[in-house]
C-alpha positions in Angstrom: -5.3 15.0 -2.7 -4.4 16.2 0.7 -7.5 14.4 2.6 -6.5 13.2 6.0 -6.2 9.2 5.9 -9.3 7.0 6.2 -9.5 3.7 8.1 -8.1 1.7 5.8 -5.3 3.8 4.7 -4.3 4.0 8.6 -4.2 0.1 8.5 -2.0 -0.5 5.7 0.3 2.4 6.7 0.0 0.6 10.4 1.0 -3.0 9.3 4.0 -2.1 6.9 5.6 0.5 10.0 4.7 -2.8 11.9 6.1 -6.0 10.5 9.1 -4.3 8.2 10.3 -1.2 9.8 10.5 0.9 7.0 12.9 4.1 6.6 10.4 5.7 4.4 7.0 4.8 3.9 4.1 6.9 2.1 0.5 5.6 1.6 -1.2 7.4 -1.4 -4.7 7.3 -1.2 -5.1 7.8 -5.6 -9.3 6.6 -5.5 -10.1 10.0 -6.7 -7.9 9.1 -9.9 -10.2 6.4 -10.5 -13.7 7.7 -10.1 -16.0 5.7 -11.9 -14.0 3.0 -12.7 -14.3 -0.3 -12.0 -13.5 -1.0 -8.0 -14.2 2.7 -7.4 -17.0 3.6 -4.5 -18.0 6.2 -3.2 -15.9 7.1 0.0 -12.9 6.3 -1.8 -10.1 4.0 -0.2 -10.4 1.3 -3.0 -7.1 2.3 -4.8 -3.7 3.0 -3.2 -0.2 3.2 -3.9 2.5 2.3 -1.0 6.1 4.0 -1.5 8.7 2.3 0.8 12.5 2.2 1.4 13.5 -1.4 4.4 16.5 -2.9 5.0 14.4 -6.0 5.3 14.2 -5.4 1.5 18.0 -6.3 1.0 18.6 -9.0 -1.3 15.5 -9.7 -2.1 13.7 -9.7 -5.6 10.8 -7.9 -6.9 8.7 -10.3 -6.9 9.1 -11.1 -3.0 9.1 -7.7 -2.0 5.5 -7.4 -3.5 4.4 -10.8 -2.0 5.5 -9.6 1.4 3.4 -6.2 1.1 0.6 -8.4 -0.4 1.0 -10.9 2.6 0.7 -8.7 5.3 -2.2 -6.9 3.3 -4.3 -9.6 2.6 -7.4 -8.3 4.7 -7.6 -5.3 3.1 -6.8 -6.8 -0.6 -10.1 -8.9 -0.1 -13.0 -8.6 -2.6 -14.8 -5.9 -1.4 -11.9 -4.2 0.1 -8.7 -2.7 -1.9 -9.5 -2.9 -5.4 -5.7 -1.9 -6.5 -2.6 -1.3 -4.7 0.5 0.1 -6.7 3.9 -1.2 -4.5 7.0 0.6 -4.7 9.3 -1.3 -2.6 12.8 -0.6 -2.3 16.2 -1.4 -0.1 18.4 1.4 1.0 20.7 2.7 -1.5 18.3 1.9 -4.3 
């Protein structure tokens, strides 16, 4: 979907640039794949997948690369807010 990015899509692509840096980032709005599911409302901007590449993600695992994305998105990831957020988070060279 080729929408320009709402609010919330302009925050979360606004915090990662901010706290990490990242060489690559890409904030997929995918609520239109999710229509009527649960989480879904109308407007959109409940479901989102975040495609990154940080040096800050260097030796780090997994796991701690999603808790850092989760971290600095906890506002949006509130009830009511994000229903799902798919995090590809990689280091350079990966």
């Amino acid at each position: 979907m080729n929408a320009a990015p709402g609010p919330v899509a302009k925050r979360i692509r606004e915090k990662l640039e901010n706290a990490l840096s990242p060489q690559t980032l890409e904030v997929i709005d995918e609520s239109h794949l999710h229509a009527g599911h649960a989480g879904s409302r109308p407007g959109g901007e409940t479901h989102f997948r975040v495609k990154m590449v940080a040096q800050s993600f260097s030796g780090k695992s997994l796991i701690d690369r999603h808790r850092k994305v989760n971290e600095l998105l906890a506002d949006e990831l509130k009830p009511d807010g994000v229903h799902a957020l798919a995090i590809e988070a990689h280091a350079p060279g990966e």
